[in-house]
N, C-alpha and C positions, 0 to 999 in steps of 0.2 A: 528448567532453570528457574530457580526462585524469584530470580529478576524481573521476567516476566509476568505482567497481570493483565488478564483476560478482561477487556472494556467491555464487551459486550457478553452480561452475565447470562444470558437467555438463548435462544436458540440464533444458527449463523444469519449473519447482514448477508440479506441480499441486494443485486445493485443490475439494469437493465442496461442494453446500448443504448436506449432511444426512448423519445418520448418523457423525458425528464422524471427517469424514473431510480436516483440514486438511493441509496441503501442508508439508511442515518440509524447510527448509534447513540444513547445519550448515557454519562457516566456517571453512573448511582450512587460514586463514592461517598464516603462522608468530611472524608478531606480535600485537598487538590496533592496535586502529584505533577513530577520535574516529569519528563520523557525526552531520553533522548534518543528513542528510536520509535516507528510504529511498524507492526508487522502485522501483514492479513495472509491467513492462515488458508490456504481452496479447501473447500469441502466440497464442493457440487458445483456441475452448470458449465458454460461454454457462451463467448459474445463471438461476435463475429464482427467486421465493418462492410460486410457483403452478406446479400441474401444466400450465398455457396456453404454450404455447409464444411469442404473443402478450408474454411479460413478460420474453422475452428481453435479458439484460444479460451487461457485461464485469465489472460492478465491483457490481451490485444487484439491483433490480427492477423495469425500465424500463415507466415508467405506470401502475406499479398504483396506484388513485387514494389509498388512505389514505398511502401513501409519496413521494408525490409531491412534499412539501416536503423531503425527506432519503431520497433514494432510493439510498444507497450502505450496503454492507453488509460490506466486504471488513476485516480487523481483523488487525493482523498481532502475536503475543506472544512473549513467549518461552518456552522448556519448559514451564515450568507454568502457562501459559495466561495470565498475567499481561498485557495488556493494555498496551503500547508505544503501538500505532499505531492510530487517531486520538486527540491526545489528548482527554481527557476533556470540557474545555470544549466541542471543537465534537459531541458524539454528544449528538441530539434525540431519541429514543428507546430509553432504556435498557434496555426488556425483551428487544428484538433486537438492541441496537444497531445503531440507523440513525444516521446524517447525512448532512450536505450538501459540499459543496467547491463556493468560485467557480470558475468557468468550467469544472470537472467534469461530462461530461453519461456517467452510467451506462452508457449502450449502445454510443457510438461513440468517447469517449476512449483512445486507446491507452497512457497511461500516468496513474498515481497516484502521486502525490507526498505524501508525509509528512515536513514538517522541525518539527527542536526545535532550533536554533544555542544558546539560553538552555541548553539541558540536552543536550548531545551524548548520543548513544547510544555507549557503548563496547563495540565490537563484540571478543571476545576470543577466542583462537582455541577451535577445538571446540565454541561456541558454540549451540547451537540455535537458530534463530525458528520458527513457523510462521504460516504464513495462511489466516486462517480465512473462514466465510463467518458474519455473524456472530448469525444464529439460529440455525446448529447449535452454536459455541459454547457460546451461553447455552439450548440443548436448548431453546428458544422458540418454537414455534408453525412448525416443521419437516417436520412429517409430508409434505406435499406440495410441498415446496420441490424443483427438482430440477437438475442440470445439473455442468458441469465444468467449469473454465476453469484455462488455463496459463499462465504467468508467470514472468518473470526479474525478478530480483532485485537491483535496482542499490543500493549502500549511496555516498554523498557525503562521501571523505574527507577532514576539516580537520585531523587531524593524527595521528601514529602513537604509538605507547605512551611514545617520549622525546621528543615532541612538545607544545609548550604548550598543543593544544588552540583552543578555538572564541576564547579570549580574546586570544590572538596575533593582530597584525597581517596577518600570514601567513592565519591564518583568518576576517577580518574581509575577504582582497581574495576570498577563495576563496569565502565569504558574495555579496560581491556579484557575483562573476563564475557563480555560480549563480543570484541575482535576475533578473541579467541573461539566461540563458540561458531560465529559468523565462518569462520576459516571452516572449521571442521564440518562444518551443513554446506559450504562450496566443494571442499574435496569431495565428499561424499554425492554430492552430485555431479562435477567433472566425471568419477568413478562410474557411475550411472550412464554418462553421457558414452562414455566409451567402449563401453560392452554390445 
């Protein structure tokens, strides 16, 4: 989808459980750019929130039973650790931040999606984010968490720095030809799920 631009032009962001070891991208554009979605793409790796290899995940802590309503951990900020991605309402677990995502499953999803269309993200050149995992973040109950996973970086843009943004018409068809694309990567892994 042409919507899509790949922030991290180089090889995939890696991002650790521990030891404050998040994965930072910076955006070499030469404009700034609207986003109203950011998507990280698994290529490689597995975190855990236990030394079990058994809790192996892409995006959390697949099965461990106190996490199991809100088994994702993955948090993406900007430089100073500021907290962008998930926003606030959906994180169920604030000392780690944990939560949930529909039709997100931790271990076998190959991408994570975060949109805000209401409040675009303005991605500006030189920019930093990073991704974290999100008890080393908040240095939370860490110590045995372990693993590594890699990831690319897709940013969804609605429109560029002399561009109206998420409010334009323009970014209202670009809105749903994203819903629309989002649906078809859900069925298609429902479909997956049930075989």
């Amino acid at each position: 989808d042409a919507s899509w631009y790949k922030v991290n032009l180089g090889p995939p962001v890696c991002f650790e459980a521990r030891n404050n070891r998040p994965g930072h991208v910076t955006y070499r554009g030469s404009q700034g750019m609207l986003l109203g979605a950011l998507k990280l793409v698994y290529k490689e790796g597995a975190v855990r929130c236990v030394s079990n290899v058994a809790y192996n995940s892409r995006w959390g802590c697949h099965g461990y039973s106190s996490l199991k309503a809100y088994p994702l951990n993955v948090i993406i900020t900007d430089k100073h650790n500021n907290v962008i991605f998930p926003l606030p309402q959906f994180i169920q677990h604030n000392a780690g931040l944990w939560y949930d995502m529909p039709v997100v499953d931790d271990k076998y999803s190959d991408e994570l999606v975060f949109s805000n269309f209401d409040v675009p993200l303005y991605l500006q050149p030189h920019m930093e984010l990073r991704i974290w995992f999100g008890e080393d973040l908040k240095n939370w109950s860490e110590t045995d968490n372990q693993g590594r996973v890699c990831v690319d970086v897709m940013g969804y843009v609605i429109g560029d720095v002399g561009g109206a943004g998420g409010a334009s018409g323009g970014g209202t068809s670009k809105a749903q030809a994203l819903l629309k694309d989002l649906k078809a990567s859900l069925s298609s892994i429902m479909q997956k799920s049930w075989k």
